[in-house]
Phi, psi and omega in degrees: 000118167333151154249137183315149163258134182220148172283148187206147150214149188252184177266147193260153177209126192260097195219114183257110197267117149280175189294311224212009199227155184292187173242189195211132152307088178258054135349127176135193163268209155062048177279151177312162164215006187257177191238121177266186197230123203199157175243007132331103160349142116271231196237064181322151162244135212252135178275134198280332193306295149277335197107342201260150158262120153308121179301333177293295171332312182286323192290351235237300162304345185273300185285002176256010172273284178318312154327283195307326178283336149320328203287153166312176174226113190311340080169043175243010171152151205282118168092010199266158145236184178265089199285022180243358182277140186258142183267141196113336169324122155256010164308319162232164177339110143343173166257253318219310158316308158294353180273188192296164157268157180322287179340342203269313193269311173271039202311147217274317193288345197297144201199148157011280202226047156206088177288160176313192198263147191087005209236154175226139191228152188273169175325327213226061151020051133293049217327152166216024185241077151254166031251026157303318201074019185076342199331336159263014170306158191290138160317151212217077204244104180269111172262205193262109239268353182278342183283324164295330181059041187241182198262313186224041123115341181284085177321126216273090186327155168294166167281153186094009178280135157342180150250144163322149127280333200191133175308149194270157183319324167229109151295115171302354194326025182195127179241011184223136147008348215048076181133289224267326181180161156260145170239172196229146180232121160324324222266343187312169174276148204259348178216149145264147180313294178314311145130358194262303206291118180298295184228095203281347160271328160318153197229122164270161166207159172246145175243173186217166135219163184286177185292329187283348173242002171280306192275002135324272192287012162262303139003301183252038154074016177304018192283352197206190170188192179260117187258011153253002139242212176262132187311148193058005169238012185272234164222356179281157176317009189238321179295329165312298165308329183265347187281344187269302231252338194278298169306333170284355161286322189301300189304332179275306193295336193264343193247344189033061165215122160029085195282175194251171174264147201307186173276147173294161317307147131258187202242156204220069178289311165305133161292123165300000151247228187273004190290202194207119154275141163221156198236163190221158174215148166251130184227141180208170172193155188290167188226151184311144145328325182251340173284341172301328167253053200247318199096348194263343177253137186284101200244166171165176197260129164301253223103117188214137201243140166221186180215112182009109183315123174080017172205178181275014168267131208271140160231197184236156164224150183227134179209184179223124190237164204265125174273172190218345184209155170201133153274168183207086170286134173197137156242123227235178167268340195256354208243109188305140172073214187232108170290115174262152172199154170204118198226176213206123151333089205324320186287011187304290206265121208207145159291173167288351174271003166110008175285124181312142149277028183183139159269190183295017195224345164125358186253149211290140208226342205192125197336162174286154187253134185327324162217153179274041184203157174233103349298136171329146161207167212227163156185174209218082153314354161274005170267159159305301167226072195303176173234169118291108160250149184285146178252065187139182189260131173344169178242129188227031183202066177320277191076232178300323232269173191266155187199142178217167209228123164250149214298134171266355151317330182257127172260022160295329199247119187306119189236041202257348178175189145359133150250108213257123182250128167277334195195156201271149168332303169226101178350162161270109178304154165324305170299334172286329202281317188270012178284302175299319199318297187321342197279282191308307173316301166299355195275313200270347187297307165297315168208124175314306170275018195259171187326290204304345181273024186225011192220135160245156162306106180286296168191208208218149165228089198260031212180113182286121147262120153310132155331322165296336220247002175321122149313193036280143166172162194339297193266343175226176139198157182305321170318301162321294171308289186262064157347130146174194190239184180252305162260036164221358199196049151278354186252177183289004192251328186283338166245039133218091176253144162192160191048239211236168156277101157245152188018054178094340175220146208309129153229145154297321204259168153230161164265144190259354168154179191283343219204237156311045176030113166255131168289012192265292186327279184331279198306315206289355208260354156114358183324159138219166198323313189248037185255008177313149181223187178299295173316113193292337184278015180231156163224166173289150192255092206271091193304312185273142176184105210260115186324170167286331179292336203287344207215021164325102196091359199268080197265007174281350207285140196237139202233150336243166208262184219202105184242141160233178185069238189244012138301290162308356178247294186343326193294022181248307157327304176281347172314308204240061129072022202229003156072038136103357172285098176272007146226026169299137184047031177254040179348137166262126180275314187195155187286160185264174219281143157351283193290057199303333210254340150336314192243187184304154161310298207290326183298353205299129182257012152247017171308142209286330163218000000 
C-alpha cells in the first residue's frame, strides 16, 4: 500500500544562529539582502510568512558565512579569527583552513579506545576533556595503518619532499566525485615541472568541520563503528544511531505517516544551543604560471597524496595551490533543516582558447552552447536502470576547459573518454548574479584588492522544495533546486541530480515489487499515494523525508518531497540515519589514490555507496 502524503503544521518560529554567538529573533517579513563584510558569523532569517528561507536573503547569508569563514585566523585555536585582521590578508591561514578535517573526526585508525588526536578517554573509553575535546590540537592525519602499509597509520613523505615542520591545514584525501568521476581543469599545467604531482590537472578535495560539529560527534562517542560490518548493523554508538535513525524512516513509510524522532541515540547535527555547526568540502589544484601571479585566486599550501613509485603506498607532498571551489553546510537549532550554499572561482568554466564563459558575478560572456557538454548527454530518470548516454565522440581536445573521465565500474556512465564541459548545467539566476554584484561592492569597498572579489556564490538550498514546487519563485528556481558546482559536481547525474543514484545515474522511480504490490514492499521502497507511473511494478521515488527536529518550522511543508541537487543526493544519508552527512560513520582508511577507478566503487573512501 503507497504511502499518503499528509499535511502536517508546527508553529514557525524564527531563531537566527551565529557559529558561536547568541541568537536573535527577526520574524516577519522584509529579510536583509545586503552583505557586510565581518569576521562575525551571521544571522538567517526566517520569512515569518512560511517558515521557509527565501532566496535572496539566504544568498546574502551565504556570503557573510563565507566572508566569516574566509576571514584570517588568528592563529591562538583552531576556527577562531582575528577580528583586528582586514578580509582579505592572504599571508595566512584562513578560519574555515583550521578547523578539523574529516581525518581528524574519522581517523582510519578509530576504535573504542582509540578516539581522534587530542580527546582523552576514562577506563570504559569515555571522553573526558570536554567540552573541546582537544579540539585545537596541531594537525594530525591518522588513516588506517593496514590501508596504508605503515606501523601507525601516518602517511610517509614522498620521495624529494621537502621536509615540515607540521602538516599543512589541508589534507586533499579525496580525488573523486563521491565515486562517481574525476574531474580535470584544461587550464592547469598539463605536466608539473618538478616532475612530482603524476596528475596535475586533477582537481582535489578536503572535507572540514567546525568545534560545534567536532564536539557533536565526540561527545557521543560517534568517532568510529564497526568495520566488519555494514554501518548500522554493528553496537558501536554510531551504528546504534544509525539503525535507530534508519528505523524511524522505515517505520513512517511502511504505516504512511510522518515519522516520529527516532529512539535515543541519533544523529543530530544541529546544536542544542545558539552555535551553529559547519561543514565544508574544498576543492584546489595547482595553477599555471599566470594564473598563479593574476591575483585572482586563494592560494597557501596543501597537502596532496601520490603513491610510492612501484608500490601501493600512498605518500604525501605539499605545494601551493588554487582554490576553485568551496561547498559551505551549515545547521543551526532554530533554523529548519540544513542551509547548502556554494561558490566557485570566477575562472572555472573557460572556453577552450581560455575565454571566460562568465564574469565574476555569474553572467554568461558568451552564447549558451547547444549543450553543456561535449559530447552532449541525454539520460531518461523514469528507468529503473537508466543510463547516460554521450551523443557524439569523446573530446579529445579538452584546451582550457574543465573535462571529467566517469567511473567505468558503473556501466550506466559513459567512460569511453574525455567529456568536456562547456557551460555550467544551470545559468546562474538573475537573484544569485545580484547577490554578487551586492557582495563584490562590499569586498572591494572594504579592500579594493582582495582576492575574494574573483569567487562567486552559484546558489543556494535553504528551504526542502518538491519537484512540483520549481520555481521561479521567493524560495525556488531550477538552479536552486538542482544545486551544484562545477568542480565538485560536474558530471551529469551529479548536476541534474534527482531521486536515487543507481550504479552512478540519477532515477526517479522505484520498484514496489515483482509481482503483486505488497504494502511493505511499496512504502519501504519510498512509493506514495500519488507516485502512479505507466509501470504498474514502479512508483516515483520520494527521496526526502524529514524527522520532526529535521523540519521545525516548516508548517506549509507537504512530506515527502522529491529533492534535487546536494540536498536530494545527501537525502541518502538522511534516509539512513546520518542527518544529511555522507560522512557520519566514515572512517578515512586512506586516501584515494590518482587512479582512483583502479579499484571497486565501494573501496573509495568518499564513495557515496
Amino acid at each position: 500500500m503507497p504511502m499518503n502524503i499528509i499535511k502536517y503544521t508546527i508553529i514557525p518560529a524564527c531563531l537566527a544562529s551565529a557559529f558561536a554567538a547568541s541568537s536573535a529573533a527577526q520574524e516577519g517579513k522584509g529579510c536583509p539582502t545586503n552583505v557586510i563584510v565581518s569576521s562575525s558569523p551571521p544571522m538567517p532569517c526566517i520569512d515569518g510568512a512560511t517558515g521557509g528561507l527565501d532566496l535572496a536573503p539566504t544568498a546574502a547569508y551565504a556570503w557573510q558565512t563565507f566572508i566569516a569563514l574566509n576571514w584570517p585566523a588568528s592563529g591562538t585555536g583552531r576556527g577562531t579569527p582575528d577580528a583586528n585582521a582586514s578580509f582579505g590578508e592572504v599571508d595566512r591561514p584562513l578560519v574555515w583552513e583550521t578547523l578539523r578535517a574529516k581525518v581528524e573526526t574519522y581517523p582510519g585508525n578509530g576504535a573504542a579506545g582509540q578516539a581522534p588526536h587530542g580527546v582523552t578517554l576514562d577506563a570504559k573509553n569515555n571522553p573526558t576533556n570536554g567540552p573541546d575535546f582537544g579540539f585545537d590540537d596541531a594537525p594530525l592525519y591518522v588513516y588506517q595503518p593496514a590501508a596504508t602499509q605503515t606501523k601507525d597509520g601516518l602517511i610517509p613523505a614522498c620521495p624529494n619532499q621537502a621536509s615540515v615542520s607540521g602538516p599543512a591545514w589541508l589534507p586533499l584525501d579525496e580525488t573523486t566525485q563521491i565515486g562517481n568521476n574525476q574531474t580535470f581543469a584544461g587550464a592547469a599545467p598539463a605536466t608539473d615541472p618538478k616532475g612530482f604531482n603524476s596528475q596535475p590537472q586533477l582537481i582535489r578535495y578536503a572535507v572540514k568541520m567546525n568545534k560545534t560539529a567536532y564536539q557533536n560527534i565526540v561527545a557521543n562517542r560517534f568517532w568510529y563503528r564497526d568495520m566488519t560490518r555494514d554501518i548500522g548493523t554493528g553496537t558501536a554508538p554510531i551504528d546504534i544511531a544509525v539503525a535507530n535513525g534508519t528505523a524511524a524512516v522505515q517505520a513512517a513509510r511502511q504505516a504512511g505517516q510522518l515519522p516520529s524522532n527516532p529512539a535515543t541515540p541519533f544523529v543530530n547535527l544541529a546544536p542544542q544551543n545558539d552555535d551553529t555547526a559547519v561543514l565544508t568540502k574544498s576543492a584546489w589544484r595547482p595553477l599555471s604560471a599566470t594564473e598563479m601571479t593574476s591575483g585572482r585566486f586563494r592560494t597557501t599550501t596543501v597537502r596532496y597524496y601520490e603513491q610510492t613509485a612501484g608500490t601501493k603506498q600512498p605518500c604525501y607532498r605539499e605545494d601551493v595551490w588554487g582554490l576553485v571551489g568551496m561547498h559551505v553546510i551549515t545547521y543551526t537549532r532554530g533554523v529548519p533543516w540544513v542551509i547548502w550554499s556554494t561558490f566557485e572561482q570566477a575562472d572555472n568554466i573557460l572556453t577552450s582558447d581560455g575565454k571566460p564563459t562568465e564574469d565574476t558575478n555569474g553572467t554568461p560572456l558568451v552564447p549558451a552552447p547547444t549543450a553543456a557538454t561535449t559530447p552532449a548527454l541525454t539520460s531518461d530518470p523514469t528507468q529503473l536502470a537508466p543510463v547516460v548516454t554521450a551523443q557524439g565522440p569523446y573530446c579529445t581536445s579538452p584546451g582550457s576547459r574543465l573535462f571529467f573521465r566517469e567511473n567505468p565500474n558503473f556501466p550506466g556512465l559513459p567512460s569511453g573518454g574525455n567529456i568536456c564541459l562547456d557551460s555550467r548545467w544551470h545559468a546562474l539566476p538573475d537573484n544569485m548574479v545580484a547577490a554578487n554584484k551586492t557582495a563584490h561592492a562590499a569586498i572591494t569597498n572594504a579592500n579594493p584588492s582582495s582576492v575574494w572579489q574573483y569567487y562567486k556564490l552559484i546558489n543556494v538550498q535553504p528551504t526542502p522544495i518538491d519537484i512540483t514546487g520549481i520555481g521561479p519563485s521567493a524560495v525556488s528556481t531550477p538552479a536552486s533546486y538542482y544545486l551544484s558546482n562545477s568542480v565538485i559536481e560536474t558530471d551529469y547525474s551529479l548536476g541534474n541530480f534527482t531521486g536515487d543514484l543507481v550504479k552512478g545515474v540519477p532515477s526517479n522511480v522505484v520498484q514496489t515489487s515483482t509481482g503483486a504490490a505488497t504494502k511493505a514492499a511499496s512504502a519501504k521502497a519510498g512509493a506514495t499515494a500519488d507516485a502512479k507511473t505507466a509501470d504498474p511494478k514502479t512508483a516515483e521515488y520520494y527521496n526526502t523525508l524529514l524527522m520532526p527536529f529535521q523540519s521545525n518550522g516548516l508548517g506549509f511543508l507537504r512530506q515527502p518531497i522529491r529533492m534535487g541537487g546536494c540536498a536530494g543526493c545527501h537525502a541518502y544519508s538522511a534516509g539512513t540515519g546520518r542527518d544529511f552527512s555522507f560522512s557520519i560513520g566514515q572512517n578515512v582508511l586512506k586516501p584515494d589514490p590518482v587512479d582512483a577507478f583502479a579499484m571497486p566503487p565501494a573501496m573509495l573512501s568518499n564513495a557515496m555507496r
